[in-house]
C-alpha positions, 0 to 999 in steps of 0.5 A, a space after each residue: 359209283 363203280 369204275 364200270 359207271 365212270 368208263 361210261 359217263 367219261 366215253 359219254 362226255 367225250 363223245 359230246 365233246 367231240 360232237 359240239 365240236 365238230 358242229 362248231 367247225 362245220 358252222 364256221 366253215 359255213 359261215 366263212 364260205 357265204 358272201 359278204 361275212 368273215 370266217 371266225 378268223 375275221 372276228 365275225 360270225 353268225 349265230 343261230 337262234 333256236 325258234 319253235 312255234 310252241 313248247 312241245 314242237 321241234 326247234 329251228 335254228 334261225 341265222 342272225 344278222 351281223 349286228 346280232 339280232 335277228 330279221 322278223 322276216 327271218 322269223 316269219 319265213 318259217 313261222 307264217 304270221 309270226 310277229 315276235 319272238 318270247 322266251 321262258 325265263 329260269 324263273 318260269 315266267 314268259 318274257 318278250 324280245 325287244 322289237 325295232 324297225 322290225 328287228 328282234 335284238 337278242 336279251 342281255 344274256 344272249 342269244 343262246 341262253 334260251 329257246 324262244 317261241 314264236 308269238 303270234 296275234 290274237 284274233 281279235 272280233 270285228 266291230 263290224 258285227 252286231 253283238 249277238 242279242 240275247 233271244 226274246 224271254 218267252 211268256 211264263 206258263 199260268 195256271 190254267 183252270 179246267 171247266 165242266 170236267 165229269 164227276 167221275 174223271 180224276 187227275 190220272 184222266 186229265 193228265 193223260 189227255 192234256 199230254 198230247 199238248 206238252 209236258 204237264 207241271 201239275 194237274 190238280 182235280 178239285 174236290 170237296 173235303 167232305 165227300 171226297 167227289 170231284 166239284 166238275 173243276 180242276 188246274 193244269 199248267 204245261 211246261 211250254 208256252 205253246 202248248 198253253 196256247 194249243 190247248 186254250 185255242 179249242 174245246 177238249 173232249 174229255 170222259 164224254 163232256 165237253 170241257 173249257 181251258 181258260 186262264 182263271 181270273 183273267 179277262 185274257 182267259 175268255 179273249 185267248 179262246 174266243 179271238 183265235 177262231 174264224 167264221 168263214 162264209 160263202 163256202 161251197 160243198 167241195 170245198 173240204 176240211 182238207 182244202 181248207 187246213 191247206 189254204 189257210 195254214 200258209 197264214 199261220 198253224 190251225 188247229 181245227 177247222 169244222 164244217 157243219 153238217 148237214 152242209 150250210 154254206 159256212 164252216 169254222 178255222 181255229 187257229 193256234 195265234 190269236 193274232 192270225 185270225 184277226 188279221 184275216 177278218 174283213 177279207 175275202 178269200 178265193 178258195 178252189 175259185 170261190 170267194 170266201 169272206 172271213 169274220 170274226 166267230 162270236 159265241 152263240 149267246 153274243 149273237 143271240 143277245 145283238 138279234 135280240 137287240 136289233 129286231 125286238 119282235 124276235 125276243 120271244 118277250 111281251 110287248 108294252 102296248 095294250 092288248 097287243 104282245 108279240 108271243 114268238 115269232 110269227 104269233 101276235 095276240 090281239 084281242 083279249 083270247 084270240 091269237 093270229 099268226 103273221 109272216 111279217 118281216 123287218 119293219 112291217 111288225 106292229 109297233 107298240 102304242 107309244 101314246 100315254 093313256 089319258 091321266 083319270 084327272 086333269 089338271 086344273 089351272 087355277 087363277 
C-alpha cells in the first residue's frame, strides 16, 4: 500500500473518530437537560436502540428506560401494532427480545450489539367463518350415440353441427368393414355437461334427416329427452313463439318452442332441465290473459297405444263376435258381405257377443 492510500484511510478514521464523538457529547448533553435523569456525570444515562420496521427500511433510534429496557409503547408509538422487538444473530438466525409486563430488556450483549426489528402479529382467519366448500363435482360427459344419420353424412359433417352445442371429445360415424358405407349410426361426446343436456333436449336436423341423440344403453337415454318437453294446451292465436320463449324462460332456459301450423290451439316448449319441465305440469298458466294448462308431451306411439287401450272400437283391428267386426272407424260389417257405416261415439259402439256358443255335446250326468 502506497503512502497516498494510508494519508487517506488515517484522515477517514480521524474524521469518524471526531464524528462518534461529537455525537456522543451532543447525547449526553441532551440527556443531562431532560427532567428527571442524571448527565453522564451522574452515572446514569440514556441509551438509544436502533429499531426498523424491516431489513431494508431505515432505522430509528428509540430512547430506553433507566433501568435499560425499552417501553413497548415507545416502540409501538412509531411502529403502529408492533408487539416485539427480534434481532439477527452473527450466525444468521432471528432470535426474539425477552418481554414483561410490557417491557423489552435488552439481550445480554446489550443493546447496541444489534439492530432489531420490529415484529408484528399475524393475521390469523376467523372461526367465525365457514370454510369455503369445495364446488359440487359436475356429472362426467357419456358417450352419446347418434340416430338415423344419412348414408352419405361422415364425421366432418356431424362435427361441424354438434359444435354449435360445445367442444366436441370425439365423433366417430360407424361403418361397415367391408363396403367401407356408413351403418346410418355413429357417437359423440362433448366436453361439457351442458351442452350434453342441450343436444339431448331436441331433435337435430342433420344432411336432410332427422337425427336422435341419446345415451346408449341406458334407460336415462330415452327419459333425458322425453321429460324435458311440455304440451301447453288452450293456447290462442296471438299467443306467439316469442311470447311463449319469454313467459316461460323466467322458469328455466328453453330450448325450443313450436306451434303447430296451420294453427291448433296447442303448441309445444322444450326445455334445457328436464327438472323444469316437470315441475310446470298439472298448471295453469296465464299468458297474454289466457289460461293455459301444461302437461307432460307423450311420444305419438304412447298416445296412439293408451287411445287404442281406451276405446277398442278405434284400433282398426277385428272384433271377437260373430259376424260383427269393427273395420275402422265408423265401418261395421255385419252380415256376411254387407258393411254399413255408424257415427257412433263412446259406449254406443256394439259390443261383441260375450256369450259362449253352446257345446255340440253335452254332458251327461250319469248316476
Amino acid at each position: 500500500m502506497d503512502d497516498e492510500a494510508r494519508h487517506v484511510i488515517r484522515h477517514m478514521s480521524n474524521e469518524i473518530s471526531f464524528r462518534f464523538r461529537s455525537l456522543a457529547s451532543v447525547s449526553s448533553h441532551l440527556v443531562g437537560a431532560a427532567p428527571g435523569e442524571r448527565g453522564a456525570a451522574g452515572g446514569m444515562s440514556v441509551e438509544y436502540v436502533l429499531v426498523s420496521e424491516a431489513e431494508d427500511s431505515e432505522p430509528i433510534e428509540l430512547p430506553s428506560e433507566e433501568d435499560g429496557s425499552v417501553l413497548l409503547s415507545t416502540v409501538a408509538a412509531q411502529f403502529a401494532s408492533c408487539c416485539g422487538l427480534k434481532y439477527r444473530t452473527a450466525g444468521g438466525r432471528l432470535r426474539g427480545v425477552r418481554l414483561v409486563d410490557e417491557r423489552l430488556y435488552p439481550p445480554a450483549d446489550g443493546w447496541g450489539a444489534h439492530r432489531y426489528l420490529c415484529v408484528f402479529p399475524r393475521q390469523r382467519e376467523t372461526r367465525s367463518e365457514p370454510p369455503a366448500r369445495s364446488p359440487a363435482a359436475r356429472p362426467r360427459c357419456s358417450d352419446l350415440i347418434v340416430l338415423g344419420l344419412p348414408w352419405k353424412t361422415g364425421e366432418d359433417t356431424v362435427r361441424e353441427y354438434f359444435e354449435s352445442f360445445g367442444e366436441l371429445l370425439m365423433v366417430q360415424v360407424k361403418r361397415d368393414q367391408k363396403t367401407g358405407l356408413s351403418k346410418g349410426f355413429g357417437f359423440i361426446k362433448f366436453a361439457d355437461y351442458d351442452a350434453q343436456l342441450r343436444a339431448l333436449a331436441r331433435r337435430h336436423m342433420i344432411d336432410g334427416r332427422w337425427c336422435d341423440v341419446r345415451i346408449p344403453n341406458s334407460k336415462e337415454g330415452a327419459a333425458a329427452r322425453v321429460p324435458s318437453k311440455v304440451f301447453v294446451g288452450r293456447c290462442t292465436e296471438n299467443i306467439t313463439a316469442d311470447d311463449l320463449r319469454e313467459y316461460f324462460g323466467a322458469f328455466g332456459q328453453v330450448t325450443d318452442v313450436f306451434i303447430p301450423k296451420p294453427f291448433r290451439a296447442f303448441s309445444f316448449v322444450t326445455f334445457l332441465d328436464p327438472e323444469v319441465a316437470q315441475s310446470l305440469c298439472g298448471q295453469d298458466h296465464i299468458i297474454k290473459g289466457v289460461s293455459v294448462n301444461i302437461s307432460t308431451a307423450s311420444p305419438k306411439r304412447d298416445r296412439g297405444a293408451s287411445a287404442s287401450a281406451s276405446n277398442p272400437a278405434n284400433s282398426g283391428g277385428r272384433g271377437n263376435g260373430p259376424g260383427q267386426a269393427l273395420l275402422s272407424w265408423g265401418l261395421v260389417e255385419g252380415a256376411p258381405g254387407t258393411r254399413a257405416l255408424f257415427n257412433w261415439v263412446g259406449d254406443a259402439w256394439p259390443q261383441p257377443d260375450t256369450h259362449p256358443a253352446p257345446h255340440p255335446k253335452p254332458y251327461v250326468k250319469y248316476e
